[in-house]
C-alpha positions as CSV (number, residue, x, y, z in Angstrom):
1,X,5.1,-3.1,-5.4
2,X,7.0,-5.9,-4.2
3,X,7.8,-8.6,-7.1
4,X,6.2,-11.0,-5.1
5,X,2.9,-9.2,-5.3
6,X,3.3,-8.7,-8.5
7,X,3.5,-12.0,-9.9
8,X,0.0,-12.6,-9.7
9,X,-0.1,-9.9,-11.8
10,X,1.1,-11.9,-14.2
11,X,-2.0,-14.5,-15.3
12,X,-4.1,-11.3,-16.6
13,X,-1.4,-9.8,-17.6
14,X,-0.5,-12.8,-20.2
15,X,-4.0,-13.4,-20.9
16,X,-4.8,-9.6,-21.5
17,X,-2.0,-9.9,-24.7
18,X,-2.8,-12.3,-25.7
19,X,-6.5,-11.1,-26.6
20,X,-5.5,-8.2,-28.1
21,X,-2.1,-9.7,-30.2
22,X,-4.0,-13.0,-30.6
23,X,-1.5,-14.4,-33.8
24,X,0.2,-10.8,-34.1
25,X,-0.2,-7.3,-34.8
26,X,-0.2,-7.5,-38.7
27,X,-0.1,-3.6,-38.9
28,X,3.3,-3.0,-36.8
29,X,4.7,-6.2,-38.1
30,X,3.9,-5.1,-42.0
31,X,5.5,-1.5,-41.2
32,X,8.2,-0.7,-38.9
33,X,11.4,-2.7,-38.9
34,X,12.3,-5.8,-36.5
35,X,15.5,-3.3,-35.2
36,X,14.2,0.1,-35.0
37,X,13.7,1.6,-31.6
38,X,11.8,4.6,-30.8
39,X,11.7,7.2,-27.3
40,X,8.3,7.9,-26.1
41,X,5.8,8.7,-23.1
42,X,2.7,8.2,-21.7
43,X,1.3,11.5,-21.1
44,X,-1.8,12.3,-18.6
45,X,-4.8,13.9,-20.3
46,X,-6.8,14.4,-16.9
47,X,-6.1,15.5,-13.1
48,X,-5.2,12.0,-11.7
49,X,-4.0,9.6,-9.1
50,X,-1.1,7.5,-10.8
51,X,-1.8,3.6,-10.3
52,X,-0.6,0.5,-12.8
53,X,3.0,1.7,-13.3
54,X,4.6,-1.3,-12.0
55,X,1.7,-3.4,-14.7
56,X,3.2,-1.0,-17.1
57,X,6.7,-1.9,-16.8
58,X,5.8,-5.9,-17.0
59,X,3.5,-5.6,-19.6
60,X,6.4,-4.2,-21.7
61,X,8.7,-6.2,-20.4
62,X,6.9,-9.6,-21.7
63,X,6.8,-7.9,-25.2
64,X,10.8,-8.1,-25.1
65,X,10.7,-4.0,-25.3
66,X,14.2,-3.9,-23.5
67,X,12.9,-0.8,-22.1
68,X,15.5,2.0,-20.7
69,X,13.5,4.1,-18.5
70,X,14.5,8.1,-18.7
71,X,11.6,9.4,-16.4
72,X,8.7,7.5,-14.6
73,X,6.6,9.1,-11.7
74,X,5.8,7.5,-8.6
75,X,3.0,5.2,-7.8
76,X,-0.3,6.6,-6.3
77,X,0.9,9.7,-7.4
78,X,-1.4,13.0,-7.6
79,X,-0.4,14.5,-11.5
80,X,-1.9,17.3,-13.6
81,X,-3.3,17.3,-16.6
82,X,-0.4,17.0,-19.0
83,X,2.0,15.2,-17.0
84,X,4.5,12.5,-18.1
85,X,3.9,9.5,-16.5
86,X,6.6,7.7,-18.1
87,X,9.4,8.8,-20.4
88,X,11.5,5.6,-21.7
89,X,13.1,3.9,-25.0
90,X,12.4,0.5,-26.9
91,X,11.7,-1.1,-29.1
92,X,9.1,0.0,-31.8
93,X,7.0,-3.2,-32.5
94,X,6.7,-3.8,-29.1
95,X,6.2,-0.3,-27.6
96,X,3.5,0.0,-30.3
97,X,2.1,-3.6,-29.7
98,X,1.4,-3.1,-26.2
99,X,0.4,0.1,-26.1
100,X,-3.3,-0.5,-25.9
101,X,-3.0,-3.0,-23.0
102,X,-1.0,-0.9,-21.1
103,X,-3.3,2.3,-21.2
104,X,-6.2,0.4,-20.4
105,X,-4.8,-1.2,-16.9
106,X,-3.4,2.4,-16.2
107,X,-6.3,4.2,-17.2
108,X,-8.6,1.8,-15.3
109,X,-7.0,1.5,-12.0
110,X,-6.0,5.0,-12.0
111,X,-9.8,5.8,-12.0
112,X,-10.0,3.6,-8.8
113,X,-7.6,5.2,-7.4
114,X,-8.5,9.0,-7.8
115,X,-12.2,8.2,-7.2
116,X,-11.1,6.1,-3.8
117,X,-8.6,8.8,-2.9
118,X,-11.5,11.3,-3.2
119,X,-13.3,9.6,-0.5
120,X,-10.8,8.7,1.5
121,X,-10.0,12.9,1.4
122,X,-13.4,13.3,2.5
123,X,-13.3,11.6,5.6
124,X,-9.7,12.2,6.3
125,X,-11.3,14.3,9.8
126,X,-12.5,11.2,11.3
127,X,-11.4,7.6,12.3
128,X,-13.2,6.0,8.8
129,X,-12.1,3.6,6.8
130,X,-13.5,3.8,2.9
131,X,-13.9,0.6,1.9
132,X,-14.5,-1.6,-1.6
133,X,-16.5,-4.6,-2.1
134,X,-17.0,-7.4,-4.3
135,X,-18.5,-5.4,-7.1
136,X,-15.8,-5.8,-9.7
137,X,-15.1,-6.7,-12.8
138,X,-14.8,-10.7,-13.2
139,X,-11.4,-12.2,-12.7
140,X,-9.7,-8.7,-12.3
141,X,-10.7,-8.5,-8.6
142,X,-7.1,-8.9,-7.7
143,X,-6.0,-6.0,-9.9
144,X,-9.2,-3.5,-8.6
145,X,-8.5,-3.9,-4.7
146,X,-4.9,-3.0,-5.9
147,X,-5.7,0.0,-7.0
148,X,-8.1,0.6,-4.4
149,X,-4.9,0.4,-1.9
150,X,-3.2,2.7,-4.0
151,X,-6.0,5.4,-3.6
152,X,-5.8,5.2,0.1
153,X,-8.8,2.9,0.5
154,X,-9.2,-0.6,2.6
155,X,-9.7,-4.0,1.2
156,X,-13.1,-5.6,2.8
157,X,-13.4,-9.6,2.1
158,X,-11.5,-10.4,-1.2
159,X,-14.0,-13.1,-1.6
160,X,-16.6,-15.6,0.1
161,X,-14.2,-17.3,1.7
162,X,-12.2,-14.9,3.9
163,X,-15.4,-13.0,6.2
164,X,-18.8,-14.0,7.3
165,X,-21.1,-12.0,5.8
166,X,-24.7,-12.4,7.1
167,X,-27.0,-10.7,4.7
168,X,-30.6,-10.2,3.4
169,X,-31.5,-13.5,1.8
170,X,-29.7,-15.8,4.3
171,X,-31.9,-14.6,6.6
172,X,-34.9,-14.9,4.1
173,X,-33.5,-19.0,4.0
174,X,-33.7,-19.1,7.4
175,X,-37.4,-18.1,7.3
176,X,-38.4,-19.8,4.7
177,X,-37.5,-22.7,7.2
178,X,-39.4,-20.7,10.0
179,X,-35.7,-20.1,11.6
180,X,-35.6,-16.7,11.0
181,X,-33.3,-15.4,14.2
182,X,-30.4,-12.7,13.6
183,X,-29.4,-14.6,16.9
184,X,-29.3,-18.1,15.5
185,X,-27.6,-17.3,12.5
186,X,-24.6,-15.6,13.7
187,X,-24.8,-18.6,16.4
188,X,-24.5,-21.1,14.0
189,X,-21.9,-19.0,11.7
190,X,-19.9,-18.7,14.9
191,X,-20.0,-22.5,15.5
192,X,-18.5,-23.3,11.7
193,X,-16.2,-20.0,11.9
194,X,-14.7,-19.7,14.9
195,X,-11.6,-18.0,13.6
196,X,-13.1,-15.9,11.2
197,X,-15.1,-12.5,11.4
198,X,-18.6,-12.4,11.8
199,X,-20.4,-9.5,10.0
200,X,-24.4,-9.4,9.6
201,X,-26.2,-7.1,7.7
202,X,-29.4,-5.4,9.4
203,X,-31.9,-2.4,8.1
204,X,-33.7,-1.1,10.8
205,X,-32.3,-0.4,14.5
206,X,-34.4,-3.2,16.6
207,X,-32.0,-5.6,14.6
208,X,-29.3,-3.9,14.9
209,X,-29.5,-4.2,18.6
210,X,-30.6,-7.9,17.9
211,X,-27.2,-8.2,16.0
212,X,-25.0,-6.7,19.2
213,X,-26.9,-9.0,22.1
214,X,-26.1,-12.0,19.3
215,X,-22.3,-10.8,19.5
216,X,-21.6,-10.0,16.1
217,X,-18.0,-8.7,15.5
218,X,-19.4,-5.6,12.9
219,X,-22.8,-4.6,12.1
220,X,-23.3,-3.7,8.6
221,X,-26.2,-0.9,8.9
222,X,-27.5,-1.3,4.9
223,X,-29.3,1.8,3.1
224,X,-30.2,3.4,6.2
225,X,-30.9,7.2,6.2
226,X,-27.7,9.6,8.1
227,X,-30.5,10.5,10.8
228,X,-31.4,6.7,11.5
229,X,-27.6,6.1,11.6
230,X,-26.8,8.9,14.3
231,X,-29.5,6.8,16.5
232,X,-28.4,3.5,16.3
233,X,-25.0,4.9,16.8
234,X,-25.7,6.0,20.3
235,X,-26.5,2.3,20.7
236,X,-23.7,0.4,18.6
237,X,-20.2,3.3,19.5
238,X,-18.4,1.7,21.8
239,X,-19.5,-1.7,21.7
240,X,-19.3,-3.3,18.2
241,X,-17.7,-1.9,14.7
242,X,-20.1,-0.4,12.6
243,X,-20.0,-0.4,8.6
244,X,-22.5,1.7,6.8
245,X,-23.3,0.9,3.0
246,X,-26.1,1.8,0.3
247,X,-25.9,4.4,-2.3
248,X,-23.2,6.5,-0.5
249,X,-21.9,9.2,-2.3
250,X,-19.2,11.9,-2.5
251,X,-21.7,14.3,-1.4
252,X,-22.6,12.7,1.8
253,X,-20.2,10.6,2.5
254,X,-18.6,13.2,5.0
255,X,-21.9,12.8,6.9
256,X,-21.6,9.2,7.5
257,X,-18.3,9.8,8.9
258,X,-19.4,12.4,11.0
259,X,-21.6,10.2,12.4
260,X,-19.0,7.9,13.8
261,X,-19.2,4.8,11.8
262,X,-16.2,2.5,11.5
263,X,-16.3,1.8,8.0
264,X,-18.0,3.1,4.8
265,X,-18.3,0.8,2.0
266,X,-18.4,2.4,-1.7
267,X,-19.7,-0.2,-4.7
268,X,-18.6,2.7,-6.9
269,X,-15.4,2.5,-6.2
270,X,-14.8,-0.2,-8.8
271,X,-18.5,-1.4,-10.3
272,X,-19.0,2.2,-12.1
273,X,-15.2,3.9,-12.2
274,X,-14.5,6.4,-14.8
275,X,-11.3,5.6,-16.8
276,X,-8.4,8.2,-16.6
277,X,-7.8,9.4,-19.9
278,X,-4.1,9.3,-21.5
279,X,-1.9,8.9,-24.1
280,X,1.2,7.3,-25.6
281,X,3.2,8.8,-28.6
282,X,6.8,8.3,-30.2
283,X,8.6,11.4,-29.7
């Protein structure tokens, strides 16, 4: 990770010691001695893909651990069970301090990163990209799509702002108004985004086609069935990207590939990721 990237890191990072120190940790402050230093490691306690390291470093870092690395594995590493992630010596107060921070960003964005790596394994026979979404945790959206990256995976709009994204109840606005026309509102999402990408999402195949003749730039096919995606496939291939979402799974996410979508999009990725368990002790 480039330092430039990694300075906007830095807000949550702050923020993230701060909750937990708050006016200091009375328990390593009251015990251990302002000049001892101690060797330790972070030690895996599950398969995983490595992802936060770089975090790691800066969150330790701000503490003042004047931290001399001895061992540290790569980033978006595959490790066993009972792997070192890092080997280093500082200083006590601090090492102990941030310990808890610094496990929960590694733990966290390592379970992004094995679960998206998973997927991305799954397709790895076809032209797919597994994507993310917006389902993530508030303010650490930044952080997620991170590790998301790290897994192998591919970032889809960071936020409202960067894509068009047609969906169900902008439609339902439109006839409430008696507008409703998959034509009229990528038209008129066109005509105040010219420079930007135009995606709409549609449920059955007659607007799917609806969403091709209106020029959309990819059709978002939403909770649709593998068998109902093969047939508006034979329609879409070719002519317009195609993202398929909608309780998607490791189990038949292969299928989707298989059927020659463009991109899968996974909510679980991030909204419901299992944390990578692991440790840090003084040695």
């Amino acid at each position: 990770m480039k330092r430039s990237e990694l300075k906007k890191f830095d807000p949550i990072i702050s923020f993230a010691l701060k909750e937990d120190i708050g006016t200091g940790d009375i328990t390593t402050n009251s015990i251990v001695d302002t000049k001892d230093r101690t060797d330790f490691v972070i030690r895996l306690k599950e398969n995983a893909v490595i992802c936060g390291i770089p975090i790691i470093k800066e969150i330790f870092k701000k503490m003042n651990a004047d931290l001399r690395i001895k061992h540290c594995v790569k980033e978006g590493e595959y490790l066993r069970k009972g792997s070192v992630i890092l080997k280093a010596n500082g200083k006590t107060r601090a090492v102990l301090t941030a310990e808890r921070t610094a496990l929960n960003f590694c733990q966290r964005l390592s379970g992004i990163a094995t679960l998206t790596r998973k997927f991305v394994q799954a397709v790895k026979d076809y032209e797919t990209c597994i994507l993310d979404t917006r389902k993530t945790l508030p303010c650490f959206r930044f952080v997620e799509k991170y590790a998301v990256r790290v897994g192998g995976g591919t970032n889809h709009r960071f936020g409202l702002f960067d894509q068009v994204l047609i969906k169900e109840n902008h439609l339902y606005i439109q006839a409430k108004k008696g507008k409703w026309s998959i034509e009229n509102a990528i038209t008129q999402a066109r005509c105040k985004n010219p420079r930007k990408i135009i995606e709409i999402e549609v449920i059955s195949l007659k607007h799917a086609i609806q969403a091709l003749d209106a020029g959309a730039d990819i059709i978002l096919l939403d909770n649709m069935p593998v068998k109902k995606v093969k047939e508006a496939m034979k329609f879409l291939k070719g002519n317009v990207k195609v993202e398929v979402s909608g309780g998607i799974n490791l189990k038949t996410v292969r299928q989707y590939a298989r059927a020659g979508v463009d991109f899968i999009s996974i909510g679980a990725l991030t909204h419901s990721v299992k944390a990578m368990d692991m440790t840090l002790m003084l040695i």
